[in-house]
N, C-alpha and C positions, 0 to 999 in steps of 0.2 A: 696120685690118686685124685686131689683135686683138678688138673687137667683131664682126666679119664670124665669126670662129674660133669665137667662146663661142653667136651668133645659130646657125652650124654646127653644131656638137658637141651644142646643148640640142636642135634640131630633130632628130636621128640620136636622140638617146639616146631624143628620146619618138615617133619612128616605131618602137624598139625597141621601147619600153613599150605601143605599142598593138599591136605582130605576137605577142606572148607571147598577151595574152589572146587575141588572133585565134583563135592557133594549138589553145587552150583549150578556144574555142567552136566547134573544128570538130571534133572527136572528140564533145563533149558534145551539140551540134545531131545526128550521125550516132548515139549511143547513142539519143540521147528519141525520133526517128524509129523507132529498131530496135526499139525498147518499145513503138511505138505501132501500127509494123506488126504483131507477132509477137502482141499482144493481139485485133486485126484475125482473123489466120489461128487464135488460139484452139487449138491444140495443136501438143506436141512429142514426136516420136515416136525412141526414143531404144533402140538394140540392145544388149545389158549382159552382162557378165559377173555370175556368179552369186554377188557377195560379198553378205550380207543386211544388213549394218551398213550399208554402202555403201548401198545401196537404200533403204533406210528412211530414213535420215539426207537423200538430194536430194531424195526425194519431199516428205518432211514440209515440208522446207525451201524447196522449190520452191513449194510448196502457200500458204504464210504469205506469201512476197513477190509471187509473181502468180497471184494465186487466178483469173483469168480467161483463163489459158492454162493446159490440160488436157494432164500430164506423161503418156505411156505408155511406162511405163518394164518394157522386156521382155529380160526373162532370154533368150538362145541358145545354142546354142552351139558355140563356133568353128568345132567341124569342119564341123559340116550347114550354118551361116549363108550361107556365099557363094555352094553351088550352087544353095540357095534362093535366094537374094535373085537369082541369075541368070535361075532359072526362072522367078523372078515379070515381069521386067522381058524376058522376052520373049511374057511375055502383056499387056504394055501395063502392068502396075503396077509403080510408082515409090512404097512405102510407108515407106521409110525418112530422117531427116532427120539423123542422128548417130549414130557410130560410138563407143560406150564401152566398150573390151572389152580384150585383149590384145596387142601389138603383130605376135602371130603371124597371128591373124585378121585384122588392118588390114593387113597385109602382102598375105596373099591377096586382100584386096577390094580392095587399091588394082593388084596384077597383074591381077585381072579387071574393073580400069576404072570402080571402083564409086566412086571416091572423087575429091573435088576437093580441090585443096592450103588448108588450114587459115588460113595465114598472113593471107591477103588477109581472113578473120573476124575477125578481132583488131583491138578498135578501143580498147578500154580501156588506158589507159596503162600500168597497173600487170601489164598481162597482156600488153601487144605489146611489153617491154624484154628483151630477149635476155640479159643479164645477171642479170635475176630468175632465168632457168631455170637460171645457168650457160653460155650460148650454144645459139645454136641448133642446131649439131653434138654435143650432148648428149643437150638436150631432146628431138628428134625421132628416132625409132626409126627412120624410112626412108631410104633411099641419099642423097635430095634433101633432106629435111633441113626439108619442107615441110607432110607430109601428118597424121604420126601422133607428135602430143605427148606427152611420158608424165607425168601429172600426178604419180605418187608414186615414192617412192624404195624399193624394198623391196628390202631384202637376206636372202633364202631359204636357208637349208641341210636339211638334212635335222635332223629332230628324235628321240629317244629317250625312252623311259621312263627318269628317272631311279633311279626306287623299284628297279629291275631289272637297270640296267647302270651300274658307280660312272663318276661326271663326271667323275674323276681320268683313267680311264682312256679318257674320249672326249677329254679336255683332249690326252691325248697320240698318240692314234692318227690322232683329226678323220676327213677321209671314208674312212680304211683299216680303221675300225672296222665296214666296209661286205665286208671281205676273211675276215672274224673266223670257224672254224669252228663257233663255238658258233654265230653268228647264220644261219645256213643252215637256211631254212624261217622265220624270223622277220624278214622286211623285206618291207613293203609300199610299192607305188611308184603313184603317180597316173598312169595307163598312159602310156606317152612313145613309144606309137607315133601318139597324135593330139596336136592342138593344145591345150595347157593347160601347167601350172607343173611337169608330168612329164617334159616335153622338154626345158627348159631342162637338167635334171640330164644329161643327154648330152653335152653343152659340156662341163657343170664336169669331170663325170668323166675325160674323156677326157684333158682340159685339165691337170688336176693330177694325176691316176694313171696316165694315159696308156690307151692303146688295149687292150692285153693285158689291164691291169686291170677295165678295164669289161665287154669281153668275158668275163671271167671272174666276174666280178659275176652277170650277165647269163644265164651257161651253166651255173654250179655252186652260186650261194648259193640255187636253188630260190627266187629274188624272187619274188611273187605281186602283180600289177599290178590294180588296181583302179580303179574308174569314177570316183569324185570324191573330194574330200577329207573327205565326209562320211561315206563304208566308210574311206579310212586311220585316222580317228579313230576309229570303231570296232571295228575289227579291234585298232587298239595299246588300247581302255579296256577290250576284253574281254581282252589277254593276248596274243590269236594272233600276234603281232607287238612286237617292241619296239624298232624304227628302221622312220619314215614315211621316205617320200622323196614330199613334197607340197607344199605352201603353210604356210605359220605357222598354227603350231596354235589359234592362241588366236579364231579365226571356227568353226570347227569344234569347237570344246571347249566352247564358251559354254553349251547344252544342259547338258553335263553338271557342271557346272561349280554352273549354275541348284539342278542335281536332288539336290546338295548332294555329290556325288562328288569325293572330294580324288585328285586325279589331277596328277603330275609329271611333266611334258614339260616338257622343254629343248633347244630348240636346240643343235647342236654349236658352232658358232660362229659369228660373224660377218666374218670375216675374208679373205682371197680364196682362203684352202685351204682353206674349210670350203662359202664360197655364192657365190651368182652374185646380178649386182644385175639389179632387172627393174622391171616397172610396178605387179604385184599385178595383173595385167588390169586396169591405168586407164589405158588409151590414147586418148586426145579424137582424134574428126575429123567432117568432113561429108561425106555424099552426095551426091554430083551426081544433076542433077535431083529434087533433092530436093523434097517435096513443101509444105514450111512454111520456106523460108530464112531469113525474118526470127526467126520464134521459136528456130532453130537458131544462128542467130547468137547472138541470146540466150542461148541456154544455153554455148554452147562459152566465151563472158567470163566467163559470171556463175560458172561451176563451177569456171573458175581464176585467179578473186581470191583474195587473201590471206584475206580473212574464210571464207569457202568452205576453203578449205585448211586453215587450222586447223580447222572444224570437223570436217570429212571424215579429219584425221589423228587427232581424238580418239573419233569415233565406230568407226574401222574398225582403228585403232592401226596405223597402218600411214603412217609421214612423207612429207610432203609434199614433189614436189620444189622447191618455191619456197625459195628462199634467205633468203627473210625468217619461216620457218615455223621453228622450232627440231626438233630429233629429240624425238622422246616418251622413247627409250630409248637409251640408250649402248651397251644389251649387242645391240644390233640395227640401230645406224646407221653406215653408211657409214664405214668409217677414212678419215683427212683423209690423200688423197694417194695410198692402195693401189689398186691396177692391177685393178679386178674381171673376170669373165669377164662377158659381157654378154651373157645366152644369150636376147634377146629381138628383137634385129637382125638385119638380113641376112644379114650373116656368118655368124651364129650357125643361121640357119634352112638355110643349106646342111650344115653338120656335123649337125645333127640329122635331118637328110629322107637322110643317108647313113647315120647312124645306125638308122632306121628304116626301110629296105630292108635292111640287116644281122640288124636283129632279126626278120625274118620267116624270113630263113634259120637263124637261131640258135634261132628260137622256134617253129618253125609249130605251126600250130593244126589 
């Protein structure tokens, strides 16, 4: 009997030991396939938000490991992307294979049907574990929790000229330094009546000063709203302005920076009365009917591996949200535990699309 037990138990333990590798070789057999189809169909066609670090950093990088799949990596943007991409695909074309952008724009293309759920792409171990992200009611910016992952962690506030307004005094006011009569005719804002990191400040506002405030912001500080983050930047290096309400300065600064310009911008804070957490516009998804799926499979793994993610945290400065990436900066990462506003969610896109029917009455043009 005891012989029959240990003949047992050794036979179990090495049916184990051969299901482990099984289990090994069937994510690995299903990757070498996805590599060999995706090099087959020879491009990937890839919608983007307009970070340039970012850009440069997948291309280059994309280029070195499968120089035989042809990356076209194209700049849109949010607002015009989806009615386009609708107009095209009621003329029979289907040109897109990935969605890399904001989770505000992934939001509208997955209501107008344009998107298939992400998860089922996921074949890499280290990128299909839910706990790498945090869970996947974290990681995914959509109701379902399937479609629009957000690969980075960035925590946004509004930024200020130091040289002009003392940090003592933003240390203590945070977003009311937004209320300040002196700064009336000097705040520029990333317009937040379209999709970009100009809307999310709608949420925070409202969220931490509440609705009177904002409105007031809104009606009396003479704000002057601007088209990208590239006039915020220059509107605050020439003077005209000295609180942005835009994306992290330091993508937009780089230029002047180059041109040997000592210029001090700092963030007000990072904290959840000062910013709202978002993706930095790097939300991963795919296309249905998309036109290269193999190679898009390919990229939706290979961009949210760990190696991938550090790189893309040190080229764009902006953290990664993988749990195994460390933050670049303390004075910019996430506090362990604080309750942020999450102005890149669904939630969040109903208080801003009501926000922005208000502002057309507060503001017309």
């Amino acid at each position: 009997m005891i012989t029959r037990r240990l003949l047992l138990t050794s036979s179990a333990a090495a049916l184990c030991a051969c299901a482990l590798p099984a289990s090994a070789e069937d994510w690995k057999a299903e990757w070498d396939a996805t590599i060999a189809a995706a090099k087959t169909e020879g491009t990937v066609t890839i919608c983007a938000s307009s970070n340039r670090s970012r850009r440069e950093f997948i291309v280059s990088e994309w280029q070195k490991e499968y120089p035989e799949i042809q990356i076209s990596y194209q700049v849109v943007s949010g607002t015009r992307f989806v009615p386009a991409a609708a107009t095209e695909r009621r003329a029979g074309k289907y040109l897109w294979d990935v969605f890399h952008n904001g989770p505000p724009s992934g939001l509208s293309a997955l209501h107008a049907g344009l998107l298939d759920p992400l998860l089922p792409e996921l074949v890499l171990p280290e990128v299909k574990d839910p706990a790498m992200w945090g869970g996947w009611d974290q990681a995914f910016y959509d109701p379902e929790h399937r479609y629009l992952l957000g690969l980075f962690r960035d925590i946004t506030a509004p930024y200020y000229n130091a040289d002009k307004i003392a940090p003592e005094r933003v240390a203590k006011l945070k977003l009311k330094i937004l209320l300040e009569p002196d700064l009336k005719g000097k705040i520029v804002w990333f317009d937040p009546r379209v999709q970009g990191p100009g809307a999310p400040y709608l949420v925070l506002i409202d969220h931490v000063l509440g609705p009177d405030a904002l409105r007031k912001i809104l009606t009396e500080q003479d704000v002057t709203f601007v088209a990208n983050d590239n006039d915020a930047a220059q509107a605050m290096a020439r003077g005209r302005a000295l609180v942005a309400l835009a994306n992290r300065p330091e993508e937009a600064f780089r230029e002047y920076k180059s041109a040997g310009l000592k210029l001090d911008m700092r963030s007000i804070g990072n904290d959840p009365e000062s910013s709202y957490i978002g993706t930095g516009g790097g939300a991963i998804g795919v296309f249905n009917q998309r036109p290269h799926p193999a190679a898009a499979r390919l990229f939706v793994n290979w961009i949210a591996t760990k190696r991938i993610g550090v790189g893309l945290a040190h080229a764009q400065r902006l953290d990664s949200a993988r749990s195994d990436v460390p933050p670049l900066d303390p004075n910019f990462a996430a506090i362990k535990g604080a309750n942020y506003v999450s102005g890149q969610r669904e939630e969040a896109d109903v208080v801003v699309r009501r926000w922005q029917a208000e502002i057309k009455k507060l503001r017309p043009q």
